[in-house]
PLY file of the C-alpha trace (Angstrom):
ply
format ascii 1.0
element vertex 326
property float x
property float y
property float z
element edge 325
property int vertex1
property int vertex2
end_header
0.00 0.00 0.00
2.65 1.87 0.79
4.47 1.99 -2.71
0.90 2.93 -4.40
0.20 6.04 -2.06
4.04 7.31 -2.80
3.14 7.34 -6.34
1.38 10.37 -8.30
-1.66 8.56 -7.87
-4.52 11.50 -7.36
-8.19 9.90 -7.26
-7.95 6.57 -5.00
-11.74 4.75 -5.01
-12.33 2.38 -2.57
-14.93 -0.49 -2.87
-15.96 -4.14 -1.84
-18.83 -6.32 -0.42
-20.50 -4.50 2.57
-18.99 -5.26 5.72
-15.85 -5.50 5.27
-14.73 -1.74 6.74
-14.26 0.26 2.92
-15.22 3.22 5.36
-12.62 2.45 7.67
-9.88 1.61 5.61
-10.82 4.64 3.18
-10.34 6.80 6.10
-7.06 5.65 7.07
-5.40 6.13 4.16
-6.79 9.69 3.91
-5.33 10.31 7.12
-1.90 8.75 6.25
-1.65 11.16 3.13
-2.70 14.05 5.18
-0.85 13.50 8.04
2.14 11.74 7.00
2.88 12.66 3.87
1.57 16.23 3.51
-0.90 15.69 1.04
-3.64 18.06 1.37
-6.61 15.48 0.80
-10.38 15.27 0.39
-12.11 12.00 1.83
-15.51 11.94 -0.27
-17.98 9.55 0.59
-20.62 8.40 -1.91
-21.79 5.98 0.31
-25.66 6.32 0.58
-25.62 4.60 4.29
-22.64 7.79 5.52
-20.55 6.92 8.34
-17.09 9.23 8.49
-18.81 11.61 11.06
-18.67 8.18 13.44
-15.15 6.77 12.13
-13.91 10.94 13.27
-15.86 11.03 16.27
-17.43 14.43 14.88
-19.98 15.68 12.76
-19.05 15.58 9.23
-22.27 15.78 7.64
-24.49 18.44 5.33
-23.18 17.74 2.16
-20.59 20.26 2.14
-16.93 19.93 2.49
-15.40 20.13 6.24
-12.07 20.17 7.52
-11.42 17.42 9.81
-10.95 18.94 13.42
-7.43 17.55 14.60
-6.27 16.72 11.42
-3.97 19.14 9.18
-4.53 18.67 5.57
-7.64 16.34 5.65
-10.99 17.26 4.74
-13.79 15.36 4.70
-17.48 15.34 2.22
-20.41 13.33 2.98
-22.50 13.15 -0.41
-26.02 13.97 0.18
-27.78 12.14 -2.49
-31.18 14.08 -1.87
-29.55 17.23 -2.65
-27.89 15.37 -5.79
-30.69 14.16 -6.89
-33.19 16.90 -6.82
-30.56 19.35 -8.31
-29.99 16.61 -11.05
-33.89 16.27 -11.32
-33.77 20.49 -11.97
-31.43 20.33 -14.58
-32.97 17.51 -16.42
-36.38 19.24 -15.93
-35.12 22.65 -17.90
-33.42 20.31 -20.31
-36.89 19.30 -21.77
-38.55 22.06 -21.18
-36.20 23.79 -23.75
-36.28 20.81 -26.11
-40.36 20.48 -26.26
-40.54 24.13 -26.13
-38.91 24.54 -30.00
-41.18 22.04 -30.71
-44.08 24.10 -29.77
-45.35 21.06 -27.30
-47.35 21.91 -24.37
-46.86 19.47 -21.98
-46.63 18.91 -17.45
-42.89 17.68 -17.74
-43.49 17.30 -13.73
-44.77 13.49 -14.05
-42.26 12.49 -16.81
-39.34 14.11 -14.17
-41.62 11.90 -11.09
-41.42 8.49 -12.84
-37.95 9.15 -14.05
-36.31 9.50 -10.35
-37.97 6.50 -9.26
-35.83 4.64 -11.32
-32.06 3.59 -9.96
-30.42 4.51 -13.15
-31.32 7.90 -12.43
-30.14 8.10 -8.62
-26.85 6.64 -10.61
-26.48 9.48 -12.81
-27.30 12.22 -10.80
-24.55 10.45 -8.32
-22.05 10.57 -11.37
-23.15 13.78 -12.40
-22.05 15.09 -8.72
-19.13 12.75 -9.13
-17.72 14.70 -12.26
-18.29 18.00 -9.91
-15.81 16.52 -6.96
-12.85 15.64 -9.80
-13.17 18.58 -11.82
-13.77 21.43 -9.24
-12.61 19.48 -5.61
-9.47 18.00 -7.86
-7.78 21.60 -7.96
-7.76 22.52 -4.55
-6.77 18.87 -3.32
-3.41 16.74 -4.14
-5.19 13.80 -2.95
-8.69 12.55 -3.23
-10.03 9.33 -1.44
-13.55 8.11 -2.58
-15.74 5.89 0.29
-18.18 4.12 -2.24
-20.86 1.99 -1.38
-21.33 -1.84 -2.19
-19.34 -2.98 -4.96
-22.06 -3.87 -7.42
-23.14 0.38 -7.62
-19.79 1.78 -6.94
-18.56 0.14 -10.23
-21.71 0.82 -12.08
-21.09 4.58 -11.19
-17.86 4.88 -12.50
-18.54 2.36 -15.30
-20.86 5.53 -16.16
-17.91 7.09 -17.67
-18.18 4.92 -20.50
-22.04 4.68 -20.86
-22.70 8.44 -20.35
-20.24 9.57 -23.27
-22.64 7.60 -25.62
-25.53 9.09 -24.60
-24.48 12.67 -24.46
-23.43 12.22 -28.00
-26.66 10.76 -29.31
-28.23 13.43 -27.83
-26.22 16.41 -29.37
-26.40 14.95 -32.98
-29.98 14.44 -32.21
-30.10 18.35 -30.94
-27.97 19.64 -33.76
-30.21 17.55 -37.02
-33.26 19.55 -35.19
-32.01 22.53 -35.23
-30.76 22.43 -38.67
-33.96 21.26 -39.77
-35.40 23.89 -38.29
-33.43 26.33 -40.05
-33.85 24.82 -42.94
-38.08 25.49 -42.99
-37.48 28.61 -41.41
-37.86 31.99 -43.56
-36.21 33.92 -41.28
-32.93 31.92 -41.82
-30.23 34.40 -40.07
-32.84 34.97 -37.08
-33.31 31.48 -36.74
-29.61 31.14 -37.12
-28.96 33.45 -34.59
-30.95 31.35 -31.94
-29.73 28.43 -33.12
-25.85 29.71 -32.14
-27.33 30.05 -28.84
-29.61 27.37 -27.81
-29.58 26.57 -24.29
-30.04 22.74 -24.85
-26.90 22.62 -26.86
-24.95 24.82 -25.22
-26.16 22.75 -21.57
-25.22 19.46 -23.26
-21.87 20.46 -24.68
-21.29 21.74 -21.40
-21.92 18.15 -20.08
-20.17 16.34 -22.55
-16.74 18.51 -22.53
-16.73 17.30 -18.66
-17.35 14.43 -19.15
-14.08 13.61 -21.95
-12.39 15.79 -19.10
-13.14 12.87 -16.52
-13.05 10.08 -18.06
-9.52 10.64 -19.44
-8.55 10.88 -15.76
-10.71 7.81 -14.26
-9.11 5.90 -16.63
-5.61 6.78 -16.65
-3.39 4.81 -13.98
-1.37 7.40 -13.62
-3.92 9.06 -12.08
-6.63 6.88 -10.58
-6.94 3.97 -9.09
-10.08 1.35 -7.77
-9.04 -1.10 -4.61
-11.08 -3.71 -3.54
-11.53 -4.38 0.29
-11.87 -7.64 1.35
-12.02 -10.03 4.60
-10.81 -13.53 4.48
-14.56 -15.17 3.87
-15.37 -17.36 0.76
-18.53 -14.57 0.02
-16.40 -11.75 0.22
-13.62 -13.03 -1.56
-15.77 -14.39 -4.35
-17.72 -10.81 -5.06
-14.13 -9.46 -5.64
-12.75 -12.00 -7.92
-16.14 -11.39 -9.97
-16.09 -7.91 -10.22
-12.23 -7.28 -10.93
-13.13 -8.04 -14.81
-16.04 -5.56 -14.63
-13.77 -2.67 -13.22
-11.15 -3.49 -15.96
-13.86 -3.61 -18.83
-15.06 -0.44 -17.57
-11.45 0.77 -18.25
-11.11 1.61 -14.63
-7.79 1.08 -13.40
-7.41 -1.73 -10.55
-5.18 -0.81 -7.71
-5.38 -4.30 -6.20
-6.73 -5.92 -2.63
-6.95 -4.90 1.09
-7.06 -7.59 3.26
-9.39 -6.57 6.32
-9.91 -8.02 9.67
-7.51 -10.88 9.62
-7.11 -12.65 13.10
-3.76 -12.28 14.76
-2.13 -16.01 15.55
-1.68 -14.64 19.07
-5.38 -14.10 20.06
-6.02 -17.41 18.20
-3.94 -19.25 20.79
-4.93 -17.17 23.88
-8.36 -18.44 23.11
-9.60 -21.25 25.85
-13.25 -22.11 24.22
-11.72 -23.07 20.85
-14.15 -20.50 19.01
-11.58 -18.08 17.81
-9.22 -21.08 16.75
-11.92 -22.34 14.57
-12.02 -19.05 13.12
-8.57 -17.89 12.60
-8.02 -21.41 11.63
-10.99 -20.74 8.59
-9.65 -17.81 8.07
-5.45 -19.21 7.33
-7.46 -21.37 4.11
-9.30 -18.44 2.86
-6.04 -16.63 3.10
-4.26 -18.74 1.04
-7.55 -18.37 -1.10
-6.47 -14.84 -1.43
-3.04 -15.23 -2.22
-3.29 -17.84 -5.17
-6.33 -15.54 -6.76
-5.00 -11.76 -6.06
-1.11 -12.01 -5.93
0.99 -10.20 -6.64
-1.94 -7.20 -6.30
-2.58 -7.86 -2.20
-1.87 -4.26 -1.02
-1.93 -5.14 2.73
-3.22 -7.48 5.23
-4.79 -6.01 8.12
-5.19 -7.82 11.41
-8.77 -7.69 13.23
-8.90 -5.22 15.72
-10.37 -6.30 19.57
-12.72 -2.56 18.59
-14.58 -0.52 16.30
-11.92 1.71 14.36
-13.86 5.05 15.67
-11.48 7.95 16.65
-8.41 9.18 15.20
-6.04 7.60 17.73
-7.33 4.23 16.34
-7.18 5.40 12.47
-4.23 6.33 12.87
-3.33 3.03 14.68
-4.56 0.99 11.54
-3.11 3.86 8.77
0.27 2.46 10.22
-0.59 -1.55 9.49
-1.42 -0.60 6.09
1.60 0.87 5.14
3.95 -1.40 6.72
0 1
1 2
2 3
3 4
4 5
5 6
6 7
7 8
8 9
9 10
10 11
11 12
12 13
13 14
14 15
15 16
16 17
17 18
18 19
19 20
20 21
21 22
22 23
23 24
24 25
25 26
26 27
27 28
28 29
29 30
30 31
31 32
32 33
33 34
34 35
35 36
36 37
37 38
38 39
39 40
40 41
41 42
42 43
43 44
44 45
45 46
46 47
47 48
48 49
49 50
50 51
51 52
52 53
53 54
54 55
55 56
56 57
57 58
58 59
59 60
60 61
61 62
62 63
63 64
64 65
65 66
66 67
67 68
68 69
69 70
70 71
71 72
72 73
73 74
74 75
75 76
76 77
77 78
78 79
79 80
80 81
81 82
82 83
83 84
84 85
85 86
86 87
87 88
88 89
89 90
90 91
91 92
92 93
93 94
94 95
95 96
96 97
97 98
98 99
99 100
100 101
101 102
102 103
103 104
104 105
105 106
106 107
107 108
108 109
109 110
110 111
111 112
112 113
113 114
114 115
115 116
116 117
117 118
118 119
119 120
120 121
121 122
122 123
123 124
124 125
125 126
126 127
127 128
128 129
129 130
130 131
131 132
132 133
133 134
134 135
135 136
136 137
137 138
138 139
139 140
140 141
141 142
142 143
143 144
144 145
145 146
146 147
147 148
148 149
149 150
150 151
151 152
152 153
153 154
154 155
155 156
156 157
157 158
158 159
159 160
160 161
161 162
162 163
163 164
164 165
165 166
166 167
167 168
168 169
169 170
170 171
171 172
172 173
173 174
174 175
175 176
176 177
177 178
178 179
179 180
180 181
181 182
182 183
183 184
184 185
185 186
186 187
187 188
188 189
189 190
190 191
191 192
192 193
193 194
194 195
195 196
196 197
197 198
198 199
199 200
200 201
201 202
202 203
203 204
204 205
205 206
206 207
207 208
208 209
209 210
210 211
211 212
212 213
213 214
214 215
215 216
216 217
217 218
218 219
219 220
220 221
221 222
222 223
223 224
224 225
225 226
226 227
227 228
228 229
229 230
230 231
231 232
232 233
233 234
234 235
235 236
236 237
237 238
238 239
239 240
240 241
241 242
242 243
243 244
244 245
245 246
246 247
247 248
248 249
249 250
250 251
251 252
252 253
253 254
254 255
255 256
256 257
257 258
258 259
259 260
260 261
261 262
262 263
263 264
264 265
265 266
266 267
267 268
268 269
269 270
270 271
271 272
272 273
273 274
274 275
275 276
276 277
277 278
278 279
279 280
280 281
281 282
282 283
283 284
284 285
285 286
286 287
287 288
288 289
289 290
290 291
291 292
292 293
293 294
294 295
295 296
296 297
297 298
298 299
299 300
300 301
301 302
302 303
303 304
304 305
305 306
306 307
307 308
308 309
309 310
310 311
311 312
312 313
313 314
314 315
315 316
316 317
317 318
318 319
319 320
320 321
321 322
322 323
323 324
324 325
C-alpha cells in the first residue's frame, strides 16, 4: 500500500462487499496522506448509508466539504444524495422544457421528471453527475482525493458511467444539432433562426456536459492518475464478489489498484483463546487466506489484522493507517 500512495496517484476509489470496513480503511489512508505525507486530501464519501462523522468522532455531515478537526490537511465530504438528486432532477427538468418548447409542445414535464427519479439509473447518474463535480472542481484545490463508495455492485456501475454516459451525451447532441438544422432549414427567417440556433440553451447545456465528461473520463481511466481497490475479509462470500467484479472494473477501463485484506485474526489471540471458538475461526480464516493469495497475488496491497474494537477515533485510524503501510 505503501508503494501505491508514494506514487502520483490522485483519485484513489475504494470499494468491496458490505462489511468489510471500505469506510474504515478509506479513512485511514486519507489520514496517512494528510498526516504523514503532507498531502492536502479530500475524503468523499458516496456511500448512501454515511458513516465518516462516526469513524472521526465528529460531525461531518451536510453535504458540504469540512475540515477534519485535529487533522492538518484532511478534509472530509459526505454526499447527500437528496440534494444530488433533486438538483440533477432540476437540470434535467429545464433540459426538456427547452427541447419540447422549440417544438411548440405543451406538456406537465413534472410526471415524466416523477417516474424518471424512481428509477435507480437515475439516482446513478445524478450520483455521477455530482461525481464529475468533486474531480473537476474538488481535484484543484486537493493533491489527494479518497472516494468511500458503497457496495461494490453500484460503486462500479457509477464509474462504469464514464463509459455509458459519453454515448448518450453524444446521441443526444447529434440528435439536438439535425433539429435545429432542420429547423433552419423550414425557417424563412434563416439568419434569425440562425442566430438562436448559435445560442440554444439545450446545446450549449449538453456540450457543457459532454466537454466534462471527456475531461473525466480521461482521468478515471488513466493509472497514472486513478486507481479502484477492492476491500476484502478472508470469507469465501467476500472473496468471491471481488474475484467477480475485478473483470467488470477493468472492462469499464477503470484502473485496478489491487486488494486490502481486512480483519484478519492475529495467531496470538487465536492461541490465547480457551473455548476453541476463535481457533476455529482464525483457523478458517489461514485457508481463505491462502484463497487470497493464489487468486490476487501479486496485487494484495496489505493485510490487516482484526482489531479487539470498532476503528472510531483518530487515535485508532491512525493506529490501523500504520498496518497498512507497513
Amino acid at each position: 500500500m505503501k508503494q501505491l500512495l508514494s506514487q502520483n496517484v490522485k483519485y484513489i476509489f475504494f470499494g468491496g462487499k458490505g462489511g468489510v470496513g471500505k469506510t474504515v480503511i478509506a479513512a485511514a489512508t486519507a489520514l496517512y496522506l494528510a498526516e504523514n505525507m503532507g498531502k492536502r486530501t479530500l475524503l468523499a464519501s458516496f456511500n448512501p448509508v454515511h458513516s465518516l462523522s462516526s469513524v472521526f468522532g465528529q460531525d461531518l455531515s451536510g453535504g458540504v466539504v469540512k475540515q477534519v478537526v485535529g487533522v492538518k490537511n484532511l478534509w472530509a465530504l459526505e454526499v447527500q444524495y437528496d440534494d444530488i438528486v433533486e438538483r440533477y432532477k432540476t437540470r434535467i427538468a429545464n433540459l426538456l422544457k427547452e427541447m419540447l418548447k422549440m417544438a411548440e409542445i405543451s406538456v406537465d414535464i413534472k410526471p415524466l421528471i416523477d417516474i424518471a427519479t424512481t428509477n435507480p439509473a437515475f439516482h446513478e447518474a445524478a450520483a455521477f453527475d455530482k461525481m464529475m463535480d468533486v474531480v473537476l472542481k474538488e481535484g484543484e484545490n486537493y493533491d489527494r482525493i479518497v472516494f468511500d463508495m458503497a457496495a461494490v455492485a453500484n460503486a462500479i456501475r457509477l464509474i462504469g458511467l464514464s463509459k455509458l454516459y459519453g454515448v448518450w451525451l453524444q446521441r443526444t447532441i447529434k440528435m439536438r444539432i439535425e433539429t435545429l438544422t432542420l429547423k433552419e432549414q423550414l425557417s424563412f427567417r434563416k439568419d434569425k433562426v440562425k442566430k438562436e440556433i448559435e445560442k440554444d440553451p439545450v446545446l450549449m447545456e449538453l456540450q457543457d456536459l459532454y466537454n466534462r465528461y471527456v475531461k473525466v473520463k480521461s482521468i478515471l481511466t488513466d493509472p497514472n492518475l486513478t486507481r479502484f481497490i477492492f476491500v476484502t475479509i478472508p470469507t469465501i462470500l467476500s472473496i468471491s464478489v471481488v474475484q467477480r467484479f475485478i473483470d467488470m472494473v477493468k472492462a469499464y477501463e477503470i484502473p485496478y489498484g489491487g486488494v486490502v485484506v481486512n480483519m484478519v485474526i492475529p495467531p496470538e489471540e487465536a492461541g490465547r483463546d480457551v473455548t476453541g471458538f476463535l481457533k476455529s475461526k482464525y483457523e478458517e480464516q489461514q485457508r481463505n487466506l491462502e484463497l487470497i493469495r493464489k487468486a490476487f497475488s501479486p496485487n494484495i496491497l496489505a493485510v490487516v489484522k482484526q482489531f479487539p474494537e470498532d476503528i472510531v477515533g483518530l487515535e485508532r485510524l491512525r493506529a490501523l493507517a500504520a498496518l497498512l503501510v507497513s
